[in-house]
C-alpha positions as CSV (number, residue, x, y, z in Angstrom):
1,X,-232.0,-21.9,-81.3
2,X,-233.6,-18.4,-82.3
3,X,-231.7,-19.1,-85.5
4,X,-232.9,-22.4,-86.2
5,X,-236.6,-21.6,-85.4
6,X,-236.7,-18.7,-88.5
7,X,-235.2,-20.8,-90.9
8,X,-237.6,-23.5,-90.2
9,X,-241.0,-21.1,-90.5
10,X,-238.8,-19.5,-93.5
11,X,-238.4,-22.7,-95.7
12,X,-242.0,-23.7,-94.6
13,X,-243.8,-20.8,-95.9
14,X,-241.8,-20.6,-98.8
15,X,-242.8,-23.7,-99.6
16,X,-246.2,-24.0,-98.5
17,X,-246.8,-20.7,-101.0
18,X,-244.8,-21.9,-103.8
19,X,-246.7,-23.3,-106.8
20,X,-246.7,-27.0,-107.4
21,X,-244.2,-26.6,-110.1
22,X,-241.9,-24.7,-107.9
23,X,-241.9,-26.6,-104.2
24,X,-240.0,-29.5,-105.3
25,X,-237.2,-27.0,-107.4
26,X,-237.2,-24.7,-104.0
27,X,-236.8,-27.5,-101.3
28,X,-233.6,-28.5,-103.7
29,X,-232.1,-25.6,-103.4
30,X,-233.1,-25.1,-99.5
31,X,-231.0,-28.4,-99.3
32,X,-228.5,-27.9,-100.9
33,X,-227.5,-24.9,-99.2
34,X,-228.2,-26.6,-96.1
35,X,-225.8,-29.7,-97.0
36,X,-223.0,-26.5,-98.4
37,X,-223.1,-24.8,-95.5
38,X,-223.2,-27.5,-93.1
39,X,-220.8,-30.0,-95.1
40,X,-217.8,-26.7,-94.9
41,X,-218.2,-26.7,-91.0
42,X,-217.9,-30.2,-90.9
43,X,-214.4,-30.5,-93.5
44,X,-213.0,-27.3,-91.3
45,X,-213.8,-30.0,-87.9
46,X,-211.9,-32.6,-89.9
47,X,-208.8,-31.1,-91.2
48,X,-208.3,-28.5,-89.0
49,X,-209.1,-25.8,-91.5
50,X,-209.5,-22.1,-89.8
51,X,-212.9,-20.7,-90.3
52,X,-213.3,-16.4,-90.2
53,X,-212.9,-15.2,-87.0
54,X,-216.4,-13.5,-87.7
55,X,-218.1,-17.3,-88.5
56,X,-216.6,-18.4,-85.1
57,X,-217.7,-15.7,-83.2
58,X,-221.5,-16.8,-84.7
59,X,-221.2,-20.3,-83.7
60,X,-219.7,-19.8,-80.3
61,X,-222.6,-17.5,-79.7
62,X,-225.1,-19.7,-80.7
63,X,-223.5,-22.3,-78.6
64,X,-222.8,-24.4,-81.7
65,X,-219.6,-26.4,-81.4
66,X,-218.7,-29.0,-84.3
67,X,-215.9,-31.5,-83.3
68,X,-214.7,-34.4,-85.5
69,X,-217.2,-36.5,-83.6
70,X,-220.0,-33.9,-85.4
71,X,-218.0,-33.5,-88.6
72,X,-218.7,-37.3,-89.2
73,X,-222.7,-37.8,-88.1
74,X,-223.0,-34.6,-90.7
75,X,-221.7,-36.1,-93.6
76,X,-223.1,-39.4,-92.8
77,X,-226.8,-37.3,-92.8
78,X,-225.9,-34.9,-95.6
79,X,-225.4,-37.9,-97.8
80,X,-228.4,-40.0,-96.7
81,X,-230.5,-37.3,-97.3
82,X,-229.4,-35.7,-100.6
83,X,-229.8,-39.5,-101.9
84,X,-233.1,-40.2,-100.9
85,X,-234.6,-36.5,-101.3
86,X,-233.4,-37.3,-105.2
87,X,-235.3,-40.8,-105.0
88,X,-238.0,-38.8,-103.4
89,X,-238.8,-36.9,-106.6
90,X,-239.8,-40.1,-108.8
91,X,-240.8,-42.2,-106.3
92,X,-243.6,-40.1,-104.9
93,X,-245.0,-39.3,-108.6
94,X,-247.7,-41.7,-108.6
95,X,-249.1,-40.2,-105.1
96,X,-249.1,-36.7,-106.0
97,X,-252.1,-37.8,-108.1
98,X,-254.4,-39.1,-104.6
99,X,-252.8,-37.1,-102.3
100,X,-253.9,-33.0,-102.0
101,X,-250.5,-30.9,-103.2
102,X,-250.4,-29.1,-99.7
103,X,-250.0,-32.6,-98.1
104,X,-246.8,-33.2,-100.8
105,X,-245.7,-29.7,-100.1
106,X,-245.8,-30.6,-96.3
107,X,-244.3,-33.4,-97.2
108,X,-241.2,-31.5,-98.4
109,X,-241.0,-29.3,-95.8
110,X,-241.1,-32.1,-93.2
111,X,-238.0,-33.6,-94.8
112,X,-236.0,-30.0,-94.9
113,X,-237.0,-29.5,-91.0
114,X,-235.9,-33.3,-90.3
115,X,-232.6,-32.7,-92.1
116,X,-231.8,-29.3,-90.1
117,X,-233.2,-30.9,-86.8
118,X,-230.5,-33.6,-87.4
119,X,-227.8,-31.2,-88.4
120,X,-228.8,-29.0,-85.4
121,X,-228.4,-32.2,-82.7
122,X,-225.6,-32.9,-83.9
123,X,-224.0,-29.5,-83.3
124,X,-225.5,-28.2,-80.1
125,X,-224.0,-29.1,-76.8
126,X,-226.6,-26.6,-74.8
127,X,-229.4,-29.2,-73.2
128,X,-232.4,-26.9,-73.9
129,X,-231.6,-26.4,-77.2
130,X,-230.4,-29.9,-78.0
131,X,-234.0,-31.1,-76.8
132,X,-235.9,-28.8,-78.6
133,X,-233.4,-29.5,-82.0
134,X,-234.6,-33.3,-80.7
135,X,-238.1,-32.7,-80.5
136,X,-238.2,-31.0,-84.4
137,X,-236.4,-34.2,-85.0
138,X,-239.3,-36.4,-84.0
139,X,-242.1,-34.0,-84.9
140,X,-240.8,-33.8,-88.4
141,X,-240.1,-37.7,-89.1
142,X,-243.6,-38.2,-87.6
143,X,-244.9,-36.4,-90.2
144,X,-242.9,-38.1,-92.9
145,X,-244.0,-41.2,-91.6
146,X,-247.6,-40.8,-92.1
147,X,-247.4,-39.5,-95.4
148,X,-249.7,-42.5,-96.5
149,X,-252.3,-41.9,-94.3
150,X,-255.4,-43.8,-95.9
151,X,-253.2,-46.9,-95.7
152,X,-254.3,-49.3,-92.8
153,X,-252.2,-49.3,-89.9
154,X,-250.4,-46.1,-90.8
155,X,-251.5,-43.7,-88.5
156,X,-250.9,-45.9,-85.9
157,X,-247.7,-46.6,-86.3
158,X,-247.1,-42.9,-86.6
159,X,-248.3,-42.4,-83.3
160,X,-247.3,-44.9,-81.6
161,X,-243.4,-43.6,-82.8
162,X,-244.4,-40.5,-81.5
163,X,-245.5,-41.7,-78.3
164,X,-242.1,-43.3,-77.7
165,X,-239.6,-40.7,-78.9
166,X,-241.6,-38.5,-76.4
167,X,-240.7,-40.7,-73.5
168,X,-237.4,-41.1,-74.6
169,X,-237.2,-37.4,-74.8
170,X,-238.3,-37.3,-71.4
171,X,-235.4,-39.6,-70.2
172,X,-233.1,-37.6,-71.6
173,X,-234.4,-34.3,-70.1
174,X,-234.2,-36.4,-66.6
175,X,-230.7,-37.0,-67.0
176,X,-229.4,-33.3,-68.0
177,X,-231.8,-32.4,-65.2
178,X,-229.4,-34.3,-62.8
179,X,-226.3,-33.8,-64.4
180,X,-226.7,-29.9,-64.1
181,X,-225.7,-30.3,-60.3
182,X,-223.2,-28.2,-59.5
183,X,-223.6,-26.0,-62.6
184,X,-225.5,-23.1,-63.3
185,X,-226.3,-24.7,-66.9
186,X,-227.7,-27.5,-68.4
187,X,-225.6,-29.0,-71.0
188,X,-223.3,-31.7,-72.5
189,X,-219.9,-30.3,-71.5
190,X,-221.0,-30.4,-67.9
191,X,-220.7,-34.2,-68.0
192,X,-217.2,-34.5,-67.7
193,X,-217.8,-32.2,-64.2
194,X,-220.5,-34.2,-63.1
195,X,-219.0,-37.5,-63.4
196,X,-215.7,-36.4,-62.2
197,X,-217.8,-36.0,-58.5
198,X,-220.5,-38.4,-58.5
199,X,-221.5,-41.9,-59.5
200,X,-221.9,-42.4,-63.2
201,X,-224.0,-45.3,-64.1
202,X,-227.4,-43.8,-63.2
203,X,-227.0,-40.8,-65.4
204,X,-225.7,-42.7,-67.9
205,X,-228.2,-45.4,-67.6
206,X,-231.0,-41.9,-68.4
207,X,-229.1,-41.2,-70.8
208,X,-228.9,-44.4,-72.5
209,X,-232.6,-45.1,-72.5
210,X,-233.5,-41.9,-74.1
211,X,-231.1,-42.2,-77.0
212,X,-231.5,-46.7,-77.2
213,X,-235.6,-45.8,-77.8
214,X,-234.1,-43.7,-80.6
215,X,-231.7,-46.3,-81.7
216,X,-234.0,-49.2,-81.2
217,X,-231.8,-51.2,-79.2
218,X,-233.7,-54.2,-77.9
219,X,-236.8,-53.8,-75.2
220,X,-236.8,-49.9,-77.0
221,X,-237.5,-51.4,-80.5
222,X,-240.5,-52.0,-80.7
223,X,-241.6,-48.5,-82.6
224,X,-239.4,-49.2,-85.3
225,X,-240.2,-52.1,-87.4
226,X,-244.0,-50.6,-87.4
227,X,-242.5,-47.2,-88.5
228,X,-240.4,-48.1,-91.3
229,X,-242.7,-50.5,-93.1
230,X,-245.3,-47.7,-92.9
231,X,-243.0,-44.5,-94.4
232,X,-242.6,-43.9,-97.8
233,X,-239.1,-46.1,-98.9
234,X,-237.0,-42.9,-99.0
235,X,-238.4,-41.6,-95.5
236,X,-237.3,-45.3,-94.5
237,X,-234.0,-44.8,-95.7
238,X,-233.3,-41.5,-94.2
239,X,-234.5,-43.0,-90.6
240,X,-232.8,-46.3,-90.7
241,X,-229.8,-44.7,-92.4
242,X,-228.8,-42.0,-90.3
243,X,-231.9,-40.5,-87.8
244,X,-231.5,-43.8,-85.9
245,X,-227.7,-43.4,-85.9
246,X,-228.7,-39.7,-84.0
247,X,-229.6,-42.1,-80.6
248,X,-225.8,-43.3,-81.1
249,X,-224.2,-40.2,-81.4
250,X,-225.9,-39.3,-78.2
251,X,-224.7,-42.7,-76.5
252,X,-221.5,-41.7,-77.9
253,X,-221.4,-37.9,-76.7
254,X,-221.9,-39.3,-73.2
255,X,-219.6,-41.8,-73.5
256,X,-216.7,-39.8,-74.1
257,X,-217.1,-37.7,-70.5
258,X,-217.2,-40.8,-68.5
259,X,-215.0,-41.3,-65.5
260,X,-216.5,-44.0,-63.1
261,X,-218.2,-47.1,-63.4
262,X,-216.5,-47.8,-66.9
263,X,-216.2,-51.3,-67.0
264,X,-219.5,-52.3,-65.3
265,X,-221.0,-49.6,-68.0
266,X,-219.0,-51.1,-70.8
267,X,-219.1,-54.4,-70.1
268,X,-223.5,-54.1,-69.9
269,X,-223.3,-52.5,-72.9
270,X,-221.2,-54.8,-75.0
271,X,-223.4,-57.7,-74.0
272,X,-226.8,-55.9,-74.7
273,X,-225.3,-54.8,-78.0
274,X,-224.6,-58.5,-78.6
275,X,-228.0,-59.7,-77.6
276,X,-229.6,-56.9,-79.4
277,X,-227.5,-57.9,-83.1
278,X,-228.8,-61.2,-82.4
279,X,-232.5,-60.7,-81.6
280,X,-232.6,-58.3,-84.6
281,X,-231.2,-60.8,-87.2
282,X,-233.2,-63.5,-85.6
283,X,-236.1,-61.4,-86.2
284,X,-235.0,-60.5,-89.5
285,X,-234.9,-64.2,-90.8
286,X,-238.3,-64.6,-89.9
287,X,-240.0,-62.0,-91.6
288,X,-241.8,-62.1,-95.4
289,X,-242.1,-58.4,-95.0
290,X,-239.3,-56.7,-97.3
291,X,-239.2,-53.7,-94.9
292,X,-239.9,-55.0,-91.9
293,X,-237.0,-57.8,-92.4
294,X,-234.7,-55.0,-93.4
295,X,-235.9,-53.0,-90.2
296,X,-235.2,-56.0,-88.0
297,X,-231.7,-55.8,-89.7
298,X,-231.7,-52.1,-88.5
299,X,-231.9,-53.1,-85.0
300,X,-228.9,-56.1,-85.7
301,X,-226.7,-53.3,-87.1
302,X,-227.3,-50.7,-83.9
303,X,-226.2,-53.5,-82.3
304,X,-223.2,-54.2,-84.1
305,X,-222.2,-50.7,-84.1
306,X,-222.1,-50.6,-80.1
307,X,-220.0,-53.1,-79.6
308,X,-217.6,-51.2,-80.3
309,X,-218.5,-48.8,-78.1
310,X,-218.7,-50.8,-75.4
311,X,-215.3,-52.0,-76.3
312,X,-214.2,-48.7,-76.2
313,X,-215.3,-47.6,-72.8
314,X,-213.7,-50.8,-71.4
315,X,-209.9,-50.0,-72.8
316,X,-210.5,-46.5,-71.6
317,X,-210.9,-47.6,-68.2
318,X,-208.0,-49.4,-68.2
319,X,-205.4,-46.7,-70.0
320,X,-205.4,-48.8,-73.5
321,X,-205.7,-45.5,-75.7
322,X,-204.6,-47.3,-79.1
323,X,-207.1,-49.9,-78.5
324,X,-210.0,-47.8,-77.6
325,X,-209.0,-45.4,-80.5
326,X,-209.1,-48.8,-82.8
327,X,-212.6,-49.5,-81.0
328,X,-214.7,-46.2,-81.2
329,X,-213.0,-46.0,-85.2
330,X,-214.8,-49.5,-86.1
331,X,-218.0,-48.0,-84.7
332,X,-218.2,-45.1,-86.5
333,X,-217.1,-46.8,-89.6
334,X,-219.8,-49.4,-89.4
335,X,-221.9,-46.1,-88.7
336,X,-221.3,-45.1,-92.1
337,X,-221.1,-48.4,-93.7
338,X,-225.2,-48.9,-92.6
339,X,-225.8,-45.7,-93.3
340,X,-225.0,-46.1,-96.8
341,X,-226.2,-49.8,-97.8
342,X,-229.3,-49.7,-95.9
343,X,-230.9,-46.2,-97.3
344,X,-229.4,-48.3,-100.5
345,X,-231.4,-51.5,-99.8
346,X,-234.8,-49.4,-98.3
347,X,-234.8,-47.6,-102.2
348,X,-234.3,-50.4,-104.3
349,X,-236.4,-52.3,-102.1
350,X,-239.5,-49.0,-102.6
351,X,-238.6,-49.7,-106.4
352,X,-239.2,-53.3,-106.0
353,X,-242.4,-52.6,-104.4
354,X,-244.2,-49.9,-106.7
355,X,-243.3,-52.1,-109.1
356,X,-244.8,-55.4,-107.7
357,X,-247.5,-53.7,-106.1
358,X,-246.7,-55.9,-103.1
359,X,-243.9,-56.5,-99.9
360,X,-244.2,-59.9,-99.9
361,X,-240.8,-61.6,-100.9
362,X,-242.5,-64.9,-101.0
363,X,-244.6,-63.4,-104.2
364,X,-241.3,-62.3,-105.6
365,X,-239.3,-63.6,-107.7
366,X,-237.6,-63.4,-111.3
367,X,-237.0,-59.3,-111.2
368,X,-233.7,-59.2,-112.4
369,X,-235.3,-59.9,-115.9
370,X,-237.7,-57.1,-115.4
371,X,-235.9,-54.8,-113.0
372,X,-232.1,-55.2,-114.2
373,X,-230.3,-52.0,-112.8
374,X,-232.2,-52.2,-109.6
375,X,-231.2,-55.8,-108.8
376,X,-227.9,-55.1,-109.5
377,X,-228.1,-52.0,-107.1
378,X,-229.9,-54.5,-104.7
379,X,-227.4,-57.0,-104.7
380,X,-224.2,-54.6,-104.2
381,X,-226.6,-53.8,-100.5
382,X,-227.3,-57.5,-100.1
383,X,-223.4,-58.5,-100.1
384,X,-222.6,-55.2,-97.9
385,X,-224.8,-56.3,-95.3
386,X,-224.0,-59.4,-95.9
């Protein structure tokens, strides 16, 4: 955590002092040493490649532990991020001109924090440090968020975001809280202990509301369609491409320790996931809005996705490995699959719009004469999704 903290206040000074011409080269190469560094870890998880024993002492003593579980969610937000922090540089062109150069600056720095926030969830299994990794995580975005803050309704979506990733937060913290009984340590690889002894569908059910407000699953989506419309179309595509995804990987790390109550749990979730993929499309179809309808598709896909989670923790209860294997594969494979047409779809759709000067598909219409490469690019997202 002490490590994380410096490299934060490093890469914000650093850019916060840089000169104008300088931020945007420096936050590349923050990145990209970021995305190196992290991206090795995750290949070694992957393939079984031995790291130096020094570089494993580090980790273990930082309580950092990447499994293949890990290894995927930090490729999936490696390459979400790299894409749009490259759209990022065009696209936010015309604003540098009404916006002051510290807010742009900011603006970087908010995305590198975001991106380590997300690598550092991802990796830590010690509950204090995963919260505090969770809170940079929603801190950061925030800020991303209202990077257009003279545009009407901005602000308040911002807040109201922040507002409910707070709460969520707080769910969370409720649920290591009681999980921690019988330990002298709050943490992820205590589950499997506490479960093993006590009831699991009340932790779980913590759990699960602390991570779904993340994930927007239905009832705890209500933040995200105001959010996404309201970011910049890169910040849209890193959120509803992968930071989203974050609230699944924590369904999914507590998933994995579960010992009692599996159907009930599986079978709820299965049918909320189903419910939630409808109500999100539903939603989707009724919206003239091009972000907001691919936000509403957002919520369709987290639904998608955990369905075959819920499939999963129902084979495990009843011994079918191959199947639940087959099960948790599909989700994390649709995982990447939305991760990588929707940050597609949220930046050809931010194209669309600077170049409309609207988000209106109804006053849309005839682009592919205008816009050639990017309706191609749109239409490629547009079957995926499809």
């Amino acid at each position: 955590m002490f490590y994380l903290i410096v490299i934060l206040i490093i890469t914000g000074v650093v850019l916060l002092a840089a000169g104008k011409k300088y931020s945007l080269i420096l936050a590349a190469l923050f990145l990209s040493a970021g995305v190196t560094a992290s991206s090795w870890l995750a290949f070694s998880a992957l393939f079984n490649l031995s790291l130096p024993v020094e570089i494993n002492e580090f980790l273990t003593g930082a309580g950092i532990v990447c499994d293949r579980l890990s290894a995927v969610f930090i490729l999936i937000i490696s390459f979400t991020v790299v894409t749009g922090f490259i759209y990022s540089a065009g696209y936010l062109k015309p604003y540098t001109r009404s916006k002051p150069e510290l807010w742009t600056k900011l603006h970087y720095a908010a995305l590198l924090w975001l991106y380590l926030s997300m690598i550092a969830v991802v990796l830590f299994r010690n509950g204090f440090a995963f919260l505090v990794a969770w809170e940079i995580m929603t801190v950061s975005s925030f800020m991303l968020v209202i990077y257009e803050y003279d545009k009407k309704g901005t602000v308040q979506a911002g807040i109201n975001y922040l507002v409910q990733m707070h709460v969520g937060m707080l769910f969370i913290l409720f649920a290591f809280i009681i999980s921690s009984e019988g330990s002298d340590r709050v943490s992820f690889d205590n589950l499997q202990f506490y479960f093993s002894r006590n009831p699991n569908w009340l932790v779980f059910l913590l759990f699960f509301i602390g991570f779904g407000l993340k994930a927007g699953f239905i009832l705890l989506h209500t933040w995200l369609p105001e959010a996404h419309p309201a970011a910049p179309s890169h910040v849209s595509g890193i959120m509803s491409g992968v930071m989203i995804k974050l609230g699944i990987y924590g369904i999914l790390r507590v998933s994995i320790s579960l010992q009692d109550d599996m159907y009930v749990i599986g079978t709820s979730l299965m049918v909320l996931s189903a419910v939630t993929g409808l109500f999100g499309v539903m939603m989707a179809i009724l919206q003239h809005d091009i972000k907001r309808l691919l936000a509403y598709h957002s919520i369709e896909n987290i639904g998608i996705i955990l369905i075959g989670l819920g499939l999963y923790i129902i084979f495990d209860s009843y011994g079918l490995a191959d199947l639940a294997f087959l099960s948790l594969a599909a989700s994390l494979f649709h995982t990447l699959n939305h991760a990588v047409f929707k940050s597609l779809l949220f930046l050809t759709a931010g194209s669309v719009v600077e170049e409309t000067g609207t988000r209106d598909i109804e006053k849309m219409g005839g682009l592919v004469k205008t816009m050639p490469f990017t309706a191609g690019l749109f239409l490629i997202g547009a079957i995926s999704i499809s």
